[in-house]
N, CA and C atoms as an extended XYZ file, in Angstrom:
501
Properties=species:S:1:pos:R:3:atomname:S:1:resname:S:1:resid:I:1 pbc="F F F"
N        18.949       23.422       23.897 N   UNK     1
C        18.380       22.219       23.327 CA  UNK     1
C        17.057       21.865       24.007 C   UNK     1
N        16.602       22.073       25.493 N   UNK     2
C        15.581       21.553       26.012 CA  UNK     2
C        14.373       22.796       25.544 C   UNK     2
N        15.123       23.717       25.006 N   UNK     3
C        13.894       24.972       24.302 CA  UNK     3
C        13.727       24.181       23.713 C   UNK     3
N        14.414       24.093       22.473 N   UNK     4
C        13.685       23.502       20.951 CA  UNK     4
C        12.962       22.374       21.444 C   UNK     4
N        12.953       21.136       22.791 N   UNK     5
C        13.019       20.451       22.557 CA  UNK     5
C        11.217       20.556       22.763 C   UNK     5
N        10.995       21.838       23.778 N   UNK     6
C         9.751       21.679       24.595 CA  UNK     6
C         8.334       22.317       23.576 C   UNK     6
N         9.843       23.656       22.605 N   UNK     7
C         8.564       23.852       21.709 CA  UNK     7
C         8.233       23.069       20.766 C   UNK     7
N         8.750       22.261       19.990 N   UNK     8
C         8.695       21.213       19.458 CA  UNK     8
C         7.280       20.038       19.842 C   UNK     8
N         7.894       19.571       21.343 N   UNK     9
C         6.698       19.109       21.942 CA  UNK     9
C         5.496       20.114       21.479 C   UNK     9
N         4.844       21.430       22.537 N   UNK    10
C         4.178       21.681       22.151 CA  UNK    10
C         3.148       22.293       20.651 C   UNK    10
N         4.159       22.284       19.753 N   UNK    11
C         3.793       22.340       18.275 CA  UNK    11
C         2.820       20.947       17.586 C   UNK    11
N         3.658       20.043       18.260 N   UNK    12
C         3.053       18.775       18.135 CA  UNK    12
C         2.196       18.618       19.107 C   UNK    12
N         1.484       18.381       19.994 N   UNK    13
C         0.964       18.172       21.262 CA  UNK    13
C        -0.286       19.434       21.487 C   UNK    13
N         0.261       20.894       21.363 N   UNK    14
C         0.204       21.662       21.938 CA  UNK    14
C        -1.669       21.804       21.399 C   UNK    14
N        -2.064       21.500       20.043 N   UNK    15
C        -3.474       21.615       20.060 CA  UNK    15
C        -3.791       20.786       20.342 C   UNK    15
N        -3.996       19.740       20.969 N   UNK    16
C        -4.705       18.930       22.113 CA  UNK    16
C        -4.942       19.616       22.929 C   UNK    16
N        -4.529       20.212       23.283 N   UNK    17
C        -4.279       20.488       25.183 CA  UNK    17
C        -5.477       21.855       24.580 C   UNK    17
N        -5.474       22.559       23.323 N   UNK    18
C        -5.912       24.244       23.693 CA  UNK    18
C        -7.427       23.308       22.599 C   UNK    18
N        -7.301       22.446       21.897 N   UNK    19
C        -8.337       22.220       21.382 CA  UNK    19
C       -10.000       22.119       21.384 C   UNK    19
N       -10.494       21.955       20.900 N   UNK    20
C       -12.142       21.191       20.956 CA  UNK    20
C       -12.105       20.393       22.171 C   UNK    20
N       -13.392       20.829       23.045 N   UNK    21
C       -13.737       19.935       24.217 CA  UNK    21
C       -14.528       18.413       23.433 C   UNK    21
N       -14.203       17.753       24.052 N   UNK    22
C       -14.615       15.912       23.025 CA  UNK    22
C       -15.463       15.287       24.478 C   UNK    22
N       -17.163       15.673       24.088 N   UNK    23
C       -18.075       15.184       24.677 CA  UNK    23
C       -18.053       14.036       24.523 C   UNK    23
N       -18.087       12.906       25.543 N   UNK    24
C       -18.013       11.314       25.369 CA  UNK    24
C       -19.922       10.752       24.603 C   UNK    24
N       -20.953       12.055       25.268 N   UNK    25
C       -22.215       11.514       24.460 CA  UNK    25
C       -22.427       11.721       22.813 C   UNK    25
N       -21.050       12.109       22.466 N   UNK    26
C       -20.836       11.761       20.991 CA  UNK    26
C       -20.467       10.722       20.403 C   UNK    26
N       -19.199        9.941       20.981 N   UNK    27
C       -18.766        9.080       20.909 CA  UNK    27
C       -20.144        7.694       21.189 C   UNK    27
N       -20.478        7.994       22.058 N   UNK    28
C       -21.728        6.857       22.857 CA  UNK    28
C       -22.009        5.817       21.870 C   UNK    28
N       -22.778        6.558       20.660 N   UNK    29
C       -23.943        5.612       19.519 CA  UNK    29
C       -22.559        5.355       18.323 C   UNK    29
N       -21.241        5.667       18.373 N   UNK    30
C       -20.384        4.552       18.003 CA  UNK    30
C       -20.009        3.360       18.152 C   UNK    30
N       -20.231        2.484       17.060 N   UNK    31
C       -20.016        0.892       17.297 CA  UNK    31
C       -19.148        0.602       16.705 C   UNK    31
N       -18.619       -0.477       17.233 N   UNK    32
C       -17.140       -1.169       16.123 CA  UNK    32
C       -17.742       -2.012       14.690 C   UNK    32
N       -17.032       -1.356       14.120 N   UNK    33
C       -17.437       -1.999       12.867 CA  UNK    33
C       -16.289       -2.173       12.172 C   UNK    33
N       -16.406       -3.009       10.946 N   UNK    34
C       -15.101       -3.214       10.252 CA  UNK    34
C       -15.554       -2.390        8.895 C   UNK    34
N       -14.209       -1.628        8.647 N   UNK    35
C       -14.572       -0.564        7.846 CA  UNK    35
C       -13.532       -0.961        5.876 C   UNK    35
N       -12.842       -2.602        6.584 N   UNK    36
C       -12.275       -2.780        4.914 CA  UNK    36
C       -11.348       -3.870        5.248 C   UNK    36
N       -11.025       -4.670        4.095 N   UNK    37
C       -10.335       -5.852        4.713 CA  UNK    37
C        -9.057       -5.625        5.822 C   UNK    37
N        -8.929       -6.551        6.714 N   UNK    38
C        -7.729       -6.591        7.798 CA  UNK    38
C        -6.519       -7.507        6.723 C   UNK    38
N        -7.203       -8.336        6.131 N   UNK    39
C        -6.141       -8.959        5.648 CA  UNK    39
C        -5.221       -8.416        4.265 C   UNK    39
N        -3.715       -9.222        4.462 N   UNK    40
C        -2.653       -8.151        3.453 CA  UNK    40
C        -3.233       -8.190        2.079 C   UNK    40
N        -4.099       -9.190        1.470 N   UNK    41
C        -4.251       -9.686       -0.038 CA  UNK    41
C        -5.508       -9.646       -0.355 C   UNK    41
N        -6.066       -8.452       -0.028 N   UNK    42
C        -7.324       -7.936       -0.908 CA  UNK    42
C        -7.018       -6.747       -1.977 C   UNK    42
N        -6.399       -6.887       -2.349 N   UNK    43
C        -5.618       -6.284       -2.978 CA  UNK    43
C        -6.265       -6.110       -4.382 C   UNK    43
N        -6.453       -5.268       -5.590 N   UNK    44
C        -6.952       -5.351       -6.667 CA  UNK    44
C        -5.340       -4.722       -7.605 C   UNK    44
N        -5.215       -5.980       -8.310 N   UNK    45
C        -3.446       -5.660       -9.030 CA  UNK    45
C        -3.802       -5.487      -10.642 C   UNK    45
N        -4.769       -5.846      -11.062 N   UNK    46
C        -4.940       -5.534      -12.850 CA  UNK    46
C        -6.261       -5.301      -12.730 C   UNK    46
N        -6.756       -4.558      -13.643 N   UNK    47
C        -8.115       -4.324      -14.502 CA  UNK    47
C        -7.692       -3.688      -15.484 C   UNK    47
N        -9.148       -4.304      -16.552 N   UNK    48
C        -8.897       -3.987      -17.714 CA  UNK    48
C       -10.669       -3.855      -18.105 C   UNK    48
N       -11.162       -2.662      -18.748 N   UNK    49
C       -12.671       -2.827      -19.461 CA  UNK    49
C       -12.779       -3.065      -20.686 C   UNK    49
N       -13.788       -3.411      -21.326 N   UNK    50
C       -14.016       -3.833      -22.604 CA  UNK    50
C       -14.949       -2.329      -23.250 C   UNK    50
N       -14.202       -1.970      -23.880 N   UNK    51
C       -14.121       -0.655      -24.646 CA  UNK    51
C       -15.524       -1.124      -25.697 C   UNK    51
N       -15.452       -1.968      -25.784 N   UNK    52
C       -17.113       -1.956      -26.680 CA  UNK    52
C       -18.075       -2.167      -25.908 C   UNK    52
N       -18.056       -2.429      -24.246 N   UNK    53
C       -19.154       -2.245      -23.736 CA  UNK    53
C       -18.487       -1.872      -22.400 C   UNK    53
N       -18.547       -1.021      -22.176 N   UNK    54
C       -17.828       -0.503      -20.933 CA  UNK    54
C       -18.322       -0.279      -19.433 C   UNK    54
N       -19.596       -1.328      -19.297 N   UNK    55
C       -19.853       -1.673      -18.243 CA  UNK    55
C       -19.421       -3.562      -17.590 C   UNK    55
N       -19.051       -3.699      -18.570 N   UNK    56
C       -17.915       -4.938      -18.909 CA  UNK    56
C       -16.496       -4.832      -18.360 C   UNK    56
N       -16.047       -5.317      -16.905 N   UNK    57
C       -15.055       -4.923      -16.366 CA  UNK    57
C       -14.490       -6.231      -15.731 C   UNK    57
N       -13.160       -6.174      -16.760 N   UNK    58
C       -12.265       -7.549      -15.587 CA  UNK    58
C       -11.202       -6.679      -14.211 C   UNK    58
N       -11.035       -7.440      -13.197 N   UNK    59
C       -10.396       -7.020      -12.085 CA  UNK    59
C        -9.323       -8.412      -11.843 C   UNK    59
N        -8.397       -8.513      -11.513 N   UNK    60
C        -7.364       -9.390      -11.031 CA  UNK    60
C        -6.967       -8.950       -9.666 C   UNK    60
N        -6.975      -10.130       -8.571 N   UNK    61
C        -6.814       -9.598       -7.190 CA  UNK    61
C        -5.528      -10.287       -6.782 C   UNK    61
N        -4.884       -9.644       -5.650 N   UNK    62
C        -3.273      -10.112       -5.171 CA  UNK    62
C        -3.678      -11.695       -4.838 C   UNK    62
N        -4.599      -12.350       -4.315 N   UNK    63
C        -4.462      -14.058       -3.979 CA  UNK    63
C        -6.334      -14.149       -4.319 C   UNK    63
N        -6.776      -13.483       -5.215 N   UNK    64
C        -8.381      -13.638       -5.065 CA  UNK    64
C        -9.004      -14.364       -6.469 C   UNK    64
N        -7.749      -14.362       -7.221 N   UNK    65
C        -8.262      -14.525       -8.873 CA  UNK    65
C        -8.392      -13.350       -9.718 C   UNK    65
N        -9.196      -13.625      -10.582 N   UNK    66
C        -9.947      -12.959      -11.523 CA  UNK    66
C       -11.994      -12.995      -11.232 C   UNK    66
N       -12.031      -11.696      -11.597 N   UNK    67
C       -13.514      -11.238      -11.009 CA  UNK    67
C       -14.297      -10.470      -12.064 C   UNK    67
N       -15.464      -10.857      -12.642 N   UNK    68
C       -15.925      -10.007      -14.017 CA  UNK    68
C       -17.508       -8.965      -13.493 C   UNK    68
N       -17.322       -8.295      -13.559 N   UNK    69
C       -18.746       -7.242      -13.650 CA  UNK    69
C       -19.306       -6.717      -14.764 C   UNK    69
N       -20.726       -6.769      -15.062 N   UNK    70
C       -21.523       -6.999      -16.551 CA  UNK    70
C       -22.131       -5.913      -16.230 C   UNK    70
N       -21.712       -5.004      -15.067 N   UNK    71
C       -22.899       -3.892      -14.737 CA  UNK    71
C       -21.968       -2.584      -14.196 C   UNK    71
N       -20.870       -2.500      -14.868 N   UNK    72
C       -20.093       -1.398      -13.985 CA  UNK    72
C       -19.628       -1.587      -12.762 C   UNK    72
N       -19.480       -2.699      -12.291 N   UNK    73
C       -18.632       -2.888      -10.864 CA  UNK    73
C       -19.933       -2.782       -9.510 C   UNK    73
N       -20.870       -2.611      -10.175 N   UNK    74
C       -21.794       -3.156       -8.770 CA  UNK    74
C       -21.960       -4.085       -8.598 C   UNK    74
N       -22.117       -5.572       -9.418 N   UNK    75
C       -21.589       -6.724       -8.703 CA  UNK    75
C       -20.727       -6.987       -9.469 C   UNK    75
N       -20.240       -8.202       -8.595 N   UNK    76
C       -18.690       -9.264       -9.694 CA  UNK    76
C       -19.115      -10.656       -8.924 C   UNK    76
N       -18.665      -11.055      -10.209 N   UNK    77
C       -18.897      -12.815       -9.992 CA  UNK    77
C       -17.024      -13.126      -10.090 C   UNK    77
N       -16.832      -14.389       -9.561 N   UNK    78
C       -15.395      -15.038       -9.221 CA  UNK    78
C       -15.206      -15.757      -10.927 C   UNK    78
N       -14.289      -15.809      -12.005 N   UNK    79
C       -14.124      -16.690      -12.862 CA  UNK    79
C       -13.219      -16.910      -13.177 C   UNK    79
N       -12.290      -17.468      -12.052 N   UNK    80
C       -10.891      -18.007      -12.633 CA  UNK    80
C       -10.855      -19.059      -10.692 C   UNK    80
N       -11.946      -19.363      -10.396 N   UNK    81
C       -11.876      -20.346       -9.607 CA  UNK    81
C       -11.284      -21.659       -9.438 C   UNK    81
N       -11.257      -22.210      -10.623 N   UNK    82
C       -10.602      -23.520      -11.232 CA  UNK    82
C        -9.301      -23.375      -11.350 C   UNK    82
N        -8.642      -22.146      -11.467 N   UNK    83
C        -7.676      -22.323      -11.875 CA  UNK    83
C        -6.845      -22.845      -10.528 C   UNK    83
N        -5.084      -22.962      -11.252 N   UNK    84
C        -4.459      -23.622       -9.980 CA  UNK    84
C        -3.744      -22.946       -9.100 C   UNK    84
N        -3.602      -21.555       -9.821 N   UNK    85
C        -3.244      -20.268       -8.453 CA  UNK    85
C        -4.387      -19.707       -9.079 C   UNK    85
N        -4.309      -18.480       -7.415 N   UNK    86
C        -5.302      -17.137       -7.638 CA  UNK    86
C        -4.449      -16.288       -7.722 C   UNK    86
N        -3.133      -16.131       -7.461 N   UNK    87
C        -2.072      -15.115       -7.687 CA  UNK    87
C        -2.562      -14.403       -8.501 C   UNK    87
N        -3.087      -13.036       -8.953 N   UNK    88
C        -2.986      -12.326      -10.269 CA  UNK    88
C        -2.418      -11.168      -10.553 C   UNK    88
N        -1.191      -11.064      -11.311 N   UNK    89
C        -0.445      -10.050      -11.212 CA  UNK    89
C        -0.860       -9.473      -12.678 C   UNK    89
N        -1.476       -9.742      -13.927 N   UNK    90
C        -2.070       -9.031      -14.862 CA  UNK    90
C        -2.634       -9.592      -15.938 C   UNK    90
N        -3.690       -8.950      -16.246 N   UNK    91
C        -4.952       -8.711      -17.131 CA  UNK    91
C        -5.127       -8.300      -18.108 C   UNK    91
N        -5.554       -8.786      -19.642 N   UNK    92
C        -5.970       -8.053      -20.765 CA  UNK    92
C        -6.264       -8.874      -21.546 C   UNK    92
N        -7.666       -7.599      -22.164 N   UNK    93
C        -8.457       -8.070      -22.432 CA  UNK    93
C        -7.977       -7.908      -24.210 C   UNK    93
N        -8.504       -8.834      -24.989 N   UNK    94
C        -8.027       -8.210      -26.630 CA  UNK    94
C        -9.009       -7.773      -27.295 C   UNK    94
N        -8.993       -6.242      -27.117 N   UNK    95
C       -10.295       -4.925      -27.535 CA  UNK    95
C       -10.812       -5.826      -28.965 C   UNK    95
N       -10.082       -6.175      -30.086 N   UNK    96
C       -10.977       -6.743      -31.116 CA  UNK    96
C       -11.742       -8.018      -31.372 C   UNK    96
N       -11.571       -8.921      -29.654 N   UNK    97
C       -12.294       -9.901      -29.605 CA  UNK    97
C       -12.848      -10.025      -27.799 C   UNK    97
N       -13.307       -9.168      -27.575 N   UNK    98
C       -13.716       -8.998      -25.880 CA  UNK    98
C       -13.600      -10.453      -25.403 C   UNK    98
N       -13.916      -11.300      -26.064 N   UNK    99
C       -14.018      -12.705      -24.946 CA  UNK    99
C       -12.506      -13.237      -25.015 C   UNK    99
N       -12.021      -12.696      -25.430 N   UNK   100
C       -10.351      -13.354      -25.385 CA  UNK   100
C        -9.893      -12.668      -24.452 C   UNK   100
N        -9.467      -13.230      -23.789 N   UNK   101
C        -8.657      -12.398      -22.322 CA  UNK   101
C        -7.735      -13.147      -21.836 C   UNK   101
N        -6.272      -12.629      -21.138 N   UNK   102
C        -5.356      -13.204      -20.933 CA  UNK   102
C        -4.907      -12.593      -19.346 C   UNK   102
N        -4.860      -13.710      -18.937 N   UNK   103
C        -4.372      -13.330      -17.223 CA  UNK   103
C        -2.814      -14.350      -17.008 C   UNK   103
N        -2.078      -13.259      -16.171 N   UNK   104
C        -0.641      -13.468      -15.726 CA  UNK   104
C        -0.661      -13.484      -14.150 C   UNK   104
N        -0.385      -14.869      -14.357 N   UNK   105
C        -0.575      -15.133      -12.581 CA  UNK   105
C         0.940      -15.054      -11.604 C   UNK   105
N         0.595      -14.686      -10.328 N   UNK   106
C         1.933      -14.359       -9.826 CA  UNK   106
C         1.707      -12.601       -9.411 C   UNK   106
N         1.334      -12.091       -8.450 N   UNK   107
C         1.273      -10.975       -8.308 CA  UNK   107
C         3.122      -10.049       -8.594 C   UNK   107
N         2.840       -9.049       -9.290 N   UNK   108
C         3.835       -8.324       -9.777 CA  UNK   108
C         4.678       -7.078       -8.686 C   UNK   108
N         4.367       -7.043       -7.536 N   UNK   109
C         4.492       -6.438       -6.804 CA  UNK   109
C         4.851       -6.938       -5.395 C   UNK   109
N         5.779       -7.851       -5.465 N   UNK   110
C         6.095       -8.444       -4.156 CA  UNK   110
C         6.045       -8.154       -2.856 C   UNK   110
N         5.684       -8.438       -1.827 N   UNK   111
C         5.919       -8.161       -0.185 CA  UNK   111
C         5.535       -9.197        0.948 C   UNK   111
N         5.202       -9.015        2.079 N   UNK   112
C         5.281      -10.085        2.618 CA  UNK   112
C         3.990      -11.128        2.888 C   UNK   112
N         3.098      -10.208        1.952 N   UNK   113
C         2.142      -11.827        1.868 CA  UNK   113
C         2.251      -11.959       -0.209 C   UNK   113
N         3.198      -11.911       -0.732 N   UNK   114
C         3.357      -12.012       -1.917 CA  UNK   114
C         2.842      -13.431       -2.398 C   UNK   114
N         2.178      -13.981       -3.076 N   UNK   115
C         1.825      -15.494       -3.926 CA  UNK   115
C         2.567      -15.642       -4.761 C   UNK   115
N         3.208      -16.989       -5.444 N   UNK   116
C         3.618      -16.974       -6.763 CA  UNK   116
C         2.629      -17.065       -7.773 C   UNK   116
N         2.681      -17.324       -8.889 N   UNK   117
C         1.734      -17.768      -10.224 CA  UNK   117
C         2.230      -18.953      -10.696 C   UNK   117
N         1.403      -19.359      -11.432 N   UNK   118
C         2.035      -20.392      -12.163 CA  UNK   118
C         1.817      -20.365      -13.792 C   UNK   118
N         2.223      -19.219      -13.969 N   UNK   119
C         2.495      -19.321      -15.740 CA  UNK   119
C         0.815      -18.087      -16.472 C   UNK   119
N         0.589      -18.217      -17.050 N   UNK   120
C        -0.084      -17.093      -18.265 CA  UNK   120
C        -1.202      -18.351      -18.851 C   UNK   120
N        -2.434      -17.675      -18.719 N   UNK   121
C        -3.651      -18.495      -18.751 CA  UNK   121
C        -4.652      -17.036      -19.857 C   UNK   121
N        -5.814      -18.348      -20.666 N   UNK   122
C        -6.248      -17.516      -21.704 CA  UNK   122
C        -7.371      -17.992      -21.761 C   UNK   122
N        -8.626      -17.325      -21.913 N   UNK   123
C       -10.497      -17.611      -21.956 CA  UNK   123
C       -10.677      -17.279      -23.853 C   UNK   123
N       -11.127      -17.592      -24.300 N   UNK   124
C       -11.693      -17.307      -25.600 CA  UNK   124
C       -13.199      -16.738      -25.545 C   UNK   124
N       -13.610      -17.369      -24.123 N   UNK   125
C       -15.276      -17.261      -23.721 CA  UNK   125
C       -15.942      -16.414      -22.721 C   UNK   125
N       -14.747      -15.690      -22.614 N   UNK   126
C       -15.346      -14.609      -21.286 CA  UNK   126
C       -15.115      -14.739      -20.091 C   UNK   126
N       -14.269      -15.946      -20.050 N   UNK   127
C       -13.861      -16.294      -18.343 CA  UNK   127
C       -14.441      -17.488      -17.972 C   UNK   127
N       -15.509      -18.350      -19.203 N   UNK   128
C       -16.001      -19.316      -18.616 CA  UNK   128
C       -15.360      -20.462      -18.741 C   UNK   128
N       -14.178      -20.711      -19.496 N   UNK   129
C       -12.999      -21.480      -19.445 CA  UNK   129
C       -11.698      -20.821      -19.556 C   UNK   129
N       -10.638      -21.556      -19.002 N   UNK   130
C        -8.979      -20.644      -19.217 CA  UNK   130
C        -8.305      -22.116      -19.270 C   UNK   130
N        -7.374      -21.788      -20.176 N   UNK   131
C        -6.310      -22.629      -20.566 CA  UNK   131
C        -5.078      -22.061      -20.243 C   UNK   131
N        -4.608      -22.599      -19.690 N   UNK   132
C        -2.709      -22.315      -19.422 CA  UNK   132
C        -2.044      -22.348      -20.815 C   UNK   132
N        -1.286      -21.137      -20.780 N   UNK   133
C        -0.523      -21.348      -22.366 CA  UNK   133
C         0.810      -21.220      -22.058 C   UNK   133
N         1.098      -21.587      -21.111 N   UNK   134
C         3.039      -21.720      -20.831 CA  UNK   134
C         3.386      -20.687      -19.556 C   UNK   134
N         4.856      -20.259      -19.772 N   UNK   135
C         5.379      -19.657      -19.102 CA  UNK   135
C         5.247      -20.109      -17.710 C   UNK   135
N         4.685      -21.192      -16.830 N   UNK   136
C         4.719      -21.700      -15.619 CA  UNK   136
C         6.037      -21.744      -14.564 C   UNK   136
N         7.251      -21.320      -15.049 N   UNK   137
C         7.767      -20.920      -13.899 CA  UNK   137
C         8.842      -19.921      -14.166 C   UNK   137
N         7.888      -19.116      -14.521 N   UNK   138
C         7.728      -17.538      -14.269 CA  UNK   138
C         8.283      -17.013      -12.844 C   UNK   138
N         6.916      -17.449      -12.355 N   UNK   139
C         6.726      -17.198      -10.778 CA  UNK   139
C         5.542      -15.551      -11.186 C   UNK   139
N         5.947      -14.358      -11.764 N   UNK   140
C         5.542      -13.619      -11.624 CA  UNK   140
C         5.368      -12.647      -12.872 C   UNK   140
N         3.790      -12.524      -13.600 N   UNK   141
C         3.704      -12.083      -14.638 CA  UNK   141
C         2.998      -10.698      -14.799 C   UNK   141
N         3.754       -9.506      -14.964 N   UNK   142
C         3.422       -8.331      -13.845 CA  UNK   142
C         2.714       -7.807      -14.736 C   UNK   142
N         2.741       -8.051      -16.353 N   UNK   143
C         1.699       -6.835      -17.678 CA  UNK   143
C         2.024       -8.404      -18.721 C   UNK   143
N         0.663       -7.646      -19.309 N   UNK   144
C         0.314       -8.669      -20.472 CA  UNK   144
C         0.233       -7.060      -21.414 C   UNK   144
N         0.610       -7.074      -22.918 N   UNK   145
C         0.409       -6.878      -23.859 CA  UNK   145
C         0.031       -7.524      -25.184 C   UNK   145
N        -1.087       -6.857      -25.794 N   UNK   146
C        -1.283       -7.294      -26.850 CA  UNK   146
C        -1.407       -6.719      -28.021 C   UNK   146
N        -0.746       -7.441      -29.538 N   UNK   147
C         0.034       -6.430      -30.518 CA  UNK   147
C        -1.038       -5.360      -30.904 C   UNK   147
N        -1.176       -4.633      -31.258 N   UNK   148
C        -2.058       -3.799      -31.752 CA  UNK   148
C        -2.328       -3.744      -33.352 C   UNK   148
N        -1.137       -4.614      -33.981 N   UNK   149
C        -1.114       -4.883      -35.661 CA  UNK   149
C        -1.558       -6.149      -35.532 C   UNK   149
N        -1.404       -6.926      -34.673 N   UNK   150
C        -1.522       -8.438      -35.117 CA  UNK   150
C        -2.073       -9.323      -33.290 C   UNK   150
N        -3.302       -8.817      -32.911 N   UNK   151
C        -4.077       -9.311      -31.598 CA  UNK   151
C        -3.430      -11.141      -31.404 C   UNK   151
N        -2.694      -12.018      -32.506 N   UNK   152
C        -2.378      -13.104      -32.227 CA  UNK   152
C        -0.521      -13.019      -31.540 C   UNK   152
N        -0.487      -11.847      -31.369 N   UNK   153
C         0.888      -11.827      -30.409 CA  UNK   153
C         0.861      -10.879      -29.534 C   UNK   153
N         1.235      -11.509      -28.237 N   UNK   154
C         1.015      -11.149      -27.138 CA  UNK   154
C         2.160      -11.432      -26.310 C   UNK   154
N         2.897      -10.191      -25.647 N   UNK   155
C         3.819       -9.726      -24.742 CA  UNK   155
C         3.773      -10.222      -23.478 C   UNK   155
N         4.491      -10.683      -22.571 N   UNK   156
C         4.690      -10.591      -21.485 CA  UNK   156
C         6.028      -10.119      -20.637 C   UNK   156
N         5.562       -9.524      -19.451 N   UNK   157
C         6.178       -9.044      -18.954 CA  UNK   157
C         6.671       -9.929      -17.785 C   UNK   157
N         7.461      -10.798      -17.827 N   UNK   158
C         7.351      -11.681      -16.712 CA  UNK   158
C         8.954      -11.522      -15.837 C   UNK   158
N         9.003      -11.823      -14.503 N   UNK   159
C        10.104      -11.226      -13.653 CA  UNK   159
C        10.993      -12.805      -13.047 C   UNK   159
N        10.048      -13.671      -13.107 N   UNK   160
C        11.051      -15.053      -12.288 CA  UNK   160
C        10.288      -14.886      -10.943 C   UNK   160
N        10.850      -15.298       -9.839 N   UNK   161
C        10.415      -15.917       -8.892 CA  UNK   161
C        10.723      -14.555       -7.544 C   UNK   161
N         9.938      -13.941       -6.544 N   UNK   162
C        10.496      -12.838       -5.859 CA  UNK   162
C        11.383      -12.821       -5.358 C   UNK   162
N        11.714      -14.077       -4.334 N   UNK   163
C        12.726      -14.096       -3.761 CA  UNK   163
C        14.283      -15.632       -4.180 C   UNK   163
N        14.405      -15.463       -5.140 N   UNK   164
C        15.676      -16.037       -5.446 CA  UNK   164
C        14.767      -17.488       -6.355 C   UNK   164
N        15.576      -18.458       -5.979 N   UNK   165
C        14.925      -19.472       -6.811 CA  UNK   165
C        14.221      -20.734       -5.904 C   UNK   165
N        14.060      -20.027       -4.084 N   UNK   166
C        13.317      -20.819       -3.590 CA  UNK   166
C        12.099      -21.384       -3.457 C   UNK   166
N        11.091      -20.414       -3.982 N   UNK   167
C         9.879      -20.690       -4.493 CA  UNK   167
C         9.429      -21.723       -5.513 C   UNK   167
């Protein structure tokens, strides 16, 4: 047993020791930098593009809102600021009227920095107003569908609350 145990060690270990010499005047002109969020809820949980102009891109973030880019994702502006969560667990857009868009708040993917939502919200204008259209205690609205015969009915996929009915 202390064989297996040592070759083992060195299998794991063992190219360190026979490896690349690691000059520290390489390391030197390294600085600390931050290389992407530290925090749990930067999270990007829905997108959806607008197929008639497809540099037209909505994004839904785990506690960030909803975020629109008019240029392919090199910038984004914030447009669901007003609302009363940023929870966003899903997005869609209705391909035969681009400014109609429907967001399901409540991230769909629970863990331990999980948000609730509060119900299924709708823009007619591109994001520059949203109206709540029900479903508020949901808690968590993980896919939006919309009919493909009839764009005035629309699916949700909604789960209740993550952890029991304390939320």
């Amino acid at each position: 047993m202390k064989k297996l145990i040592v070759v083992l060690t060195f299998l794991c270990f063992g190219s360190f020791l026979i490896g690349q010499d690691l000059h520290k005047d390489i390391l030197e002109k390294i600085k600390i930098r931050n290389i992407g969020p530290a925090g749990m809820s930067g999270r990007v949980t829905a997108i959806d593009v607008d197929l008639s102009d497809e540099d037209r891109i909505f994004i839904g973030t785990a506690s960030g809102g909803v975020w629109s880019s008019e240029n392919g994702g090199i910038t984004w502006d914030p447009i669901f600021d007003e609302a009363e969560t940023q929870s966003i667990g899903s997005l869609k857009i209705n391909q035969n009227n681009p400014d109609e868009i429907w967001v399901g708040t409540g991230e769909g993917n629970p863990r331990n920095s999980h948000n609730s939502g509060g119900g299924i919200y709708k823009t007619i204008d591109g994001g520059k107003n949203w109206h709540r259209m029900g479903l508020e205690k949901t808690k968590i609205i993980h896919r939006i569908r919309i009919s493909s015969e009839n764009s005035n009915v629309v699916y949700a996929g909604a789960t209740g609350p993550a952890w029991g009915d304390s939320q």
